[in-house]
N, C-alpha and C positions, 0 to 999 in steps of 0.2 A: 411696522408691517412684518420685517423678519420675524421678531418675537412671537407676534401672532400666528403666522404660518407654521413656528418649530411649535408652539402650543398645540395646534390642528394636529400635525403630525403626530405629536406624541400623543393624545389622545386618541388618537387612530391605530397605532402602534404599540403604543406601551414603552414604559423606559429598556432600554439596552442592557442586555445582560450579559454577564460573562458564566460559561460552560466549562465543568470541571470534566477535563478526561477520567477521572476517578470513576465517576457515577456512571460513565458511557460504560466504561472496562467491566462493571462489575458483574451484571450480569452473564457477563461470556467467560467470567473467570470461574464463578461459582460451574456452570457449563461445564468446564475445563476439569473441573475438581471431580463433580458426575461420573463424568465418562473416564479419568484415570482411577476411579474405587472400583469399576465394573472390569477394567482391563488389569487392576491389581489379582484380583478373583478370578481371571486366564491364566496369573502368572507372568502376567506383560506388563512391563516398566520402562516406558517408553525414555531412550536417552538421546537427546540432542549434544552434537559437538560442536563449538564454535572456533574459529583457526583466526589466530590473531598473529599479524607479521607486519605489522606496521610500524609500531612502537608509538603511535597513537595515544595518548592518557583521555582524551574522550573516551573513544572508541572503550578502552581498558574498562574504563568509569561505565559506560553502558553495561558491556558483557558483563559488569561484576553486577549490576542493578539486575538482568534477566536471568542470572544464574541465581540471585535470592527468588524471584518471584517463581522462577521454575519449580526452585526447594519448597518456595511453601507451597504449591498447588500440585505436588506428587510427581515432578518429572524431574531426572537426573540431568545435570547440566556439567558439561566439561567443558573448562576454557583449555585451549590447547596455544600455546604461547611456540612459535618456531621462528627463525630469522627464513627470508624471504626466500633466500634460494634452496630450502630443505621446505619448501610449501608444496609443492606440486608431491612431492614422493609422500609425506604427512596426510594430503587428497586422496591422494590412492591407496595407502593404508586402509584409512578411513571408509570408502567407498566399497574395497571389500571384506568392511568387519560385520559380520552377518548381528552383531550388540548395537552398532550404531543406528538407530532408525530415522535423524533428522542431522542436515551438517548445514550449518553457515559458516562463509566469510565476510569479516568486516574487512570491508574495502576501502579508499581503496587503497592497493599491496603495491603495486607497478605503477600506477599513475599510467601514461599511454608509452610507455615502455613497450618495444613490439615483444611477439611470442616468435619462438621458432616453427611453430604450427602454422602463421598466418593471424594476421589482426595482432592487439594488444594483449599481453600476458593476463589482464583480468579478464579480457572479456573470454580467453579460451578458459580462466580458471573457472567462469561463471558456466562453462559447455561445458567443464566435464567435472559436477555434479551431478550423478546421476539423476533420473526423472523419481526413483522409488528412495532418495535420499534429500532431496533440493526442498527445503523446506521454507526457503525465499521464493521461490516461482520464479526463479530469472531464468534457469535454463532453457535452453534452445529450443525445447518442444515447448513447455509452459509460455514460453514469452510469444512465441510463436500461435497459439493457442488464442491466448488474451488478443491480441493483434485481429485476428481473423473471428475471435467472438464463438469460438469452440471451447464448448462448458466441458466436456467431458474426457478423457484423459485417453479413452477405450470406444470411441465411437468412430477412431478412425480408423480402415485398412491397414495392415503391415504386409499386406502383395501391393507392391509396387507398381504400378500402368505407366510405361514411358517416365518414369521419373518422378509422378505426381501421386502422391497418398490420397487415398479418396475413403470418403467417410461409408460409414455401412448402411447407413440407416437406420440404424437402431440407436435406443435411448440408452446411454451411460448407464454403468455404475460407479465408476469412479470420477469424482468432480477434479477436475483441472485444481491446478495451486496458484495463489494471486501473490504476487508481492504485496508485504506483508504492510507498509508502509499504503501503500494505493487500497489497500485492501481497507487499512484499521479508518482513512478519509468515508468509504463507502459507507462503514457503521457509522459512522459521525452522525452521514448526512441523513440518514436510516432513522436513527435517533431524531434531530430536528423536523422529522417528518418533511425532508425535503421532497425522498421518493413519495409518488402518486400511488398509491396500494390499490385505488380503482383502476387503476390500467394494467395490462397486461404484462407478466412478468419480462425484461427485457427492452420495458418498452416506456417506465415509470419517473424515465427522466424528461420526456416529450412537453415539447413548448418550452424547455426550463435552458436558460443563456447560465452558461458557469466559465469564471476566469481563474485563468490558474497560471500564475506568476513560477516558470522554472520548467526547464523542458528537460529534466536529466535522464536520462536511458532505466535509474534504477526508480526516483518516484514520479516525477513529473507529468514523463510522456505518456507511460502505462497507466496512470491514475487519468489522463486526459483523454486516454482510450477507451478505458471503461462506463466512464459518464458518458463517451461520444456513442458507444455499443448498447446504451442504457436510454439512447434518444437524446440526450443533452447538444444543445450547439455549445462547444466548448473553443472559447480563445485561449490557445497558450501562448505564452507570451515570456519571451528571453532576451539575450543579449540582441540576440539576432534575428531578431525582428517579431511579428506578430501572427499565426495558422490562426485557422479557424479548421477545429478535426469536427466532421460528421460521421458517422460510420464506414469505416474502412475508405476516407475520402480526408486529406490535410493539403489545405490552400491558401496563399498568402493573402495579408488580408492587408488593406492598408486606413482601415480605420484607428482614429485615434485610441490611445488608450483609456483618454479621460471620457470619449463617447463609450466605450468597451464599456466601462464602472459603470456610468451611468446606465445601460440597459441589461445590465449583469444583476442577480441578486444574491448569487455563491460566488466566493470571492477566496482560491486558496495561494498561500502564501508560501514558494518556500527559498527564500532569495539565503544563496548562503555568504551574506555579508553583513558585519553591523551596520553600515552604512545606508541602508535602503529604507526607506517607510513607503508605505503604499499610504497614497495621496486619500486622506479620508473626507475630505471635502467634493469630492467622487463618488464616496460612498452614500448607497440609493438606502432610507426606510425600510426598515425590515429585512434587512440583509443579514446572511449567513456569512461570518469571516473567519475561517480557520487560516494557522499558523502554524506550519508544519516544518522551517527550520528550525537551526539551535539556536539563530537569533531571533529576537523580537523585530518584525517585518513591519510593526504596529505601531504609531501611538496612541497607545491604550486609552489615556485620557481622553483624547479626543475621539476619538471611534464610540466611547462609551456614550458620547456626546448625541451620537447619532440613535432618533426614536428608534427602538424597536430591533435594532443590533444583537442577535446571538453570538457569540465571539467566544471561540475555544482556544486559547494562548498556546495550548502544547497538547501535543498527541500520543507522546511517550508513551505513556500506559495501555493505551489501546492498542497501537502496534504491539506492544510486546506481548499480550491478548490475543492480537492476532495471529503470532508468530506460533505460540502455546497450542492454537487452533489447528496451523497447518498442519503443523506436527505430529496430532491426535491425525491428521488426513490421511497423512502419509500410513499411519497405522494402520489405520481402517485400510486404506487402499491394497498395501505391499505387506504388512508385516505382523497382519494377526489372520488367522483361522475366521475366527467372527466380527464381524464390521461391528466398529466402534459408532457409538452414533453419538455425529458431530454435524450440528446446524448448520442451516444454509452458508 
């Protein structure tokens, strides 16, 4: 009877496939490559700096992977290597070299080490990136931005009322910046035509249940915020226990996780342990399974197992696509005369 039922299924579905981040990136790189020939022809060579203080050899290992992909698609890339306690003066360098127009840190530098500012040394290193240089989206305003579902960077008041910025009413022209990570899952899900394009923009994740394994401040939550901002009922799910975020609304939930798989049909991954598999015997027909840690969150074999399975292992390539994109943002927005034009 099993045999029979997985037959039904897959001829309903089709066999499980696995999705190469190559083919997703390509098109947005080719994009990437456009719009840096048109801003060569300004005279603008747009340079990203990335500040490494870790001593990380991942971390080393990425930045030296995004500083090829930067070289071959026309954008200067600096890895800046400093030991920890010469990073903040190296930031401010940085922030006012009117050459630099994008600056990441791989994190993380301090671990929750406090700041003498207040809170931990990354999270003020992450505030003060500038908003016309942060080309992660985590600063204070962007992150803030993303959270509250404010698309545009310039649509809000800078006269302050009692303490509260309040937006103008009018439509942007400069698009907010997403983390680049949360950002590269959205084209994923873009691609699999998970978004509804008959619905309303904003509005294209509606009816659609997504679970998303890792609540970290840099991808998890943000990326869980944005499918919530998109209409999505979205479970995240961590050490510490299980939210269910709806638009600007996170409340515990105390359904199981193996009910959660089962009424869930995007399923992202990003447990940063080798130790984890997500239970694929949970996993529903024609489900979407990205995998967004360094580890395999997966077994592959068996998930393949499952009819009708899209399954993206790694998202490397897109993020750093994405990261190439903001970048171009940041141009367009602060640092050319003529807006660069860079897609949605």
């Amino acid at each position: 009877a099993n045999h029979r039922f997985a037959s039904l299924k897959m001829a309903e579905f089709g066999p499980a496939e696995k999705v190469k981040a190559d083919d997703i990136a390509a098109p947005f790189r080719e994009e990437i490559r456009t719009t840096i020939a048109n801003l060569k022809k300004d005279g603008i060579v747009p340079l990203l700096v990335g500040f490494l203080a870790n001593g990380d050899v991942a971390a080393k290992k990425y930045a030296e992977w995004t500083g090829k992909a930067c070289e071959a698609d026309g954008i200067k890339f600096e890895l800046r290597e400093v030991a920890k306690e010469e990073l903040e003066d190296a930031l401010m360098a940085a922030n006012n070299d009117p050459t630099v127009h994008g600056i990441m840190i791989y994190y993380p530098c301090f671990g929750a080490a406090p700041s003498f500012y207040g809170g931990s040394m990354d999270d003020y290193l992450r505030d003060t990136v500038p908003v016309e240089k942060d080309v992660e989206g985590l600063c204070h305003t962007y992150r803030t931005n993303l959270y509250r579902n404010i698309r545009y960077v310039d649509t809000m008041s800078r006269s302050f009322s009692g303490g509260i910025e309040t937006p103008t009413g009018k439509k942007g022209t400069k698009k907010c910046l997403l983390p680049c990570t949360p950002l590269a899952i959205i084209k994923i899900l873009e691609h699999l035509k998970v978004y509804d394009e008959k619905l309303p923009m904003g509005d294209r994740m509606h009816g659609k249940n997504v679970v998303v394994i890792n609540r970290s401040e840099i991808v998890g939550r943000p990326l869980a915020a944005m499918l919530a901002n998109d209409g999505a009922d979205v479970y995240s799910i961590d050490l510490n226990g299980v939210y269910i975020m709806r638009r600007g609304k996170m409340v515990e939930c105390t359904d199981k996780v193996e009910d959660i798989l089962a009424k869930s049909k995007i399923i992202i991954t990003g447990v940063p342990t080798k130790d984890y598999r997500l239970p694929t015997q949970h996993v529903q027909p024609g489900s979407m399974v990205i995998n967004i840690s360094h580890f395999k969150n997966v077994d592959e074999e068996e998930l393949l197992k499952v009819p009708g399975v899209k399954y993206v292992p790694l998202v490397g390539k897109v993020t750093v696509a994405m990261l190439e994109r903001n970048l171009l943002r940041l141009t367009q927005n602060f640092h050319s005369g003529a807006a660069a034009n860079v897609g949605n």
